[in-house]
C-alpha positions in Angstrom: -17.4 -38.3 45.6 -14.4 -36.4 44.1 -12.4 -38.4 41.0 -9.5 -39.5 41.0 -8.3 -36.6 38.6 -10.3 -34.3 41.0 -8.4 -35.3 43.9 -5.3 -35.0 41.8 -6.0 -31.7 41.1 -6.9 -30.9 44.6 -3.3 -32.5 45.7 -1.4 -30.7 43.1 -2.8 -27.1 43.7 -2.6 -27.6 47.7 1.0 -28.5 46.9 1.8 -25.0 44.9 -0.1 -23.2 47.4 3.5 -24.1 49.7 5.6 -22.2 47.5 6.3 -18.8 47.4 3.2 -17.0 45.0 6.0 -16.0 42.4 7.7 -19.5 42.2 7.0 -21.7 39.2 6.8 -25.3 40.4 7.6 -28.6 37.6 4.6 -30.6 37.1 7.1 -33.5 37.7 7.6 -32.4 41.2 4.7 -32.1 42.1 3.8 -35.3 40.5 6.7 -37.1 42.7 4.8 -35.1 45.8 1.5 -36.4 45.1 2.5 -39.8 43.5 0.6 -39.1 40.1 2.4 -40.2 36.7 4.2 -37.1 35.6 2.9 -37.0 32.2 -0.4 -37.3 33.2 -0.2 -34.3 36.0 1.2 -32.2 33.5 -1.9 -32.2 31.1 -4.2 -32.1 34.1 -2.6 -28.5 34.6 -2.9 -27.6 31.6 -6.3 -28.3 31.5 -6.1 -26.3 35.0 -4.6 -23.7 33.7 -7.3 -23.1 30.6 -9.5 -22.7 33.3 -7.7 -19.8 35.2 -6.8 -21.3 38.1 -2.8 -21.8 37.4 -0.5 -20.2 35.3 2.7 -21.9 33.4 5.6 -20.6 32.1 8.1 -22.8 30.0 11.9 -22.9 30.1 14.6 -23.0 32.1 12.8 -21.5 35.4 9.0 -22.6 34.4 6.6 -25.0 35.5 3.2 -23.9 37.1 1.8 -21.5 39.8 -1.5 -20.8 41.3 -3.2 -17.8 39.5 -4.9 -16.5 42.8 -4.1 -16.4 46.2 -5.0 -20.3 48.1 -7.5 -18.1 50.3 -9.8 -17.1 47.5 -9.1 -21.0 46.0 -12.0 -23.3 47.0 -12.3 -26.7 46.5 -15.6 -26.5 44.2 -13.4 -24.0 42.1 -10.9 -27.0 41.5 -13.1 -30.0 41.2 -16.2 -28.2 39.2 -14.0 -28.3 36.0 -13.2 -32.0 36.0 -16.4 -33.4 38.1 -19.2 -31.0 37.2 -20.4 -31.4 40.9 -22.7 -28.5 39.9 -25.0 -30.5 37.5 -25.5 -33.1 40.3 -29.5 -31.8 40.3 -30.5 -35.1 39.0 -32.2 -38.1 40.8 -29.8 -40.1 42.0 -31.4 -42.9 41.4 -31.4 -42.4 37.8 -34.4 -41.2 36.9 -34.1 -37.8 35.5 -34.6 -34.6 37.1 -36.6 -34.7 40.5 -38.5 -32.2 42.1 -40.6 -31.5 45.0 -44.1 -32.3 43.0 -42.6 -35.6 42.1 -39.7 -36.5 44.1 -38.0 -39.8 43.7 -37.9 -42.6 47.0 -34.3 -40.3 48.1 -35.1 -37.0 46.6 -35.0 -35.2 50.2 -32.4 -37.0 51.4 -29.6 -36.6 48.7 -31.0 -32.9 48.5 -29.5 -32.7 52.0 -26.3 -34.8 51.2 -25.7 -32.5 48.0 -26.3 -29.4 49.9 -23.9 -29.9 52.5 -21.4 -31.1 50.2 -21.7 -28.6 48.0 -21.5 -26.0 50.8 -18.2 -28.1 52.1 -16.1 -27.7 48.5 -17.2 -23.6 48.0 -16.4 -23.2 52.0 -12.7 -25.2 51.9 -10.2 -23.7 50.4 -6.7 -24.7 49.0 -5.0 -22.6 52.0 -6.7 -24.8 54.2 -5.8 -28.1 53.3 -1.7 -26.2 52.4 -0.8 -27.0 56.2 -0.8 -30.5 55.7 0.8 -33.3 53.5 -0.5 -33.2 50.3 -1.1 -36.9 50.2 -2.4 -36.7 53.5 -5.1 -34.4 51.6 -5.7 -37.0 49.4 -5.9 -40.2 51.9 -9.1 -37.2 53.5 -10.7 -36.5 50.3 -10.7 -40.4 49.2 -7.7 -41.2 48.0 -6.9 -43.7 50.9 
């Protein structure tokens, strides 16, 4: 249910949350970490970083760093600005908003599915998938 660039995202940030808060990190390593092109990872956290979640620094010592601390980093926080997982209200099979007067055949039951879902990306938080591989993360997000 994530993207690709989500998941990307997701791998890159649980990757810097292993480094010491003040340490810069090089998008190309943690592009060789995750196994994401480095070019590609680099404007990802750029993008990242226009929406507050990591800072970068060029130069000699620069590279990118999480802007808060992993703990207070969840996984909707990451994903919401690539995905939009937030405007997911609409019927899933296609047929514009739904509602409880006039649900579609799977309104209730993707109400249910989103809900938990939802709940799972704002209760996970980058310091939780830090203790593993970041790949690993990956290959349990979807990336298998």
């Amino acid at each position: 249910m994530i993207s690709k660039t989500g998941l990307h995202a997701v791998m890159a940030l649980t990757e810097m949350a292993k480094s010491t808060p003040e340490a810069y990190v090089g998008a190309g390593a943690i592009a060789r970490k995750i196994g994401a092109p480095q070019n590609y990872l680099g404007k990802l956290l750029q993008s990242l970083a226009s929406h507050g979640l990591v800072e970068s620094q060029k130069g000699l010592h620069g590279g990118f760093r999480l802007k808060r601390a992993p703990e207070e980093l969840t996984l909707f926080d990451v994903v919401e600005p690539i995905d939009h997982v937030s405007r997911w209200s609409g019927c899933f099979l296609g047929g514009g908003i739904c509602s409880e007067e006039h649900p579609c055949a799977v309104h209730v039951r993707w109400q249910e599915v989103r809900t938990v879902y939802l709940r799972f990306l704002s209760e996970t938080t980058i310091a939780d998938l830090a203790q593993r591989d970041a790949r690993e993360v990956g290959a349990m997000l979807g990336a298998g």
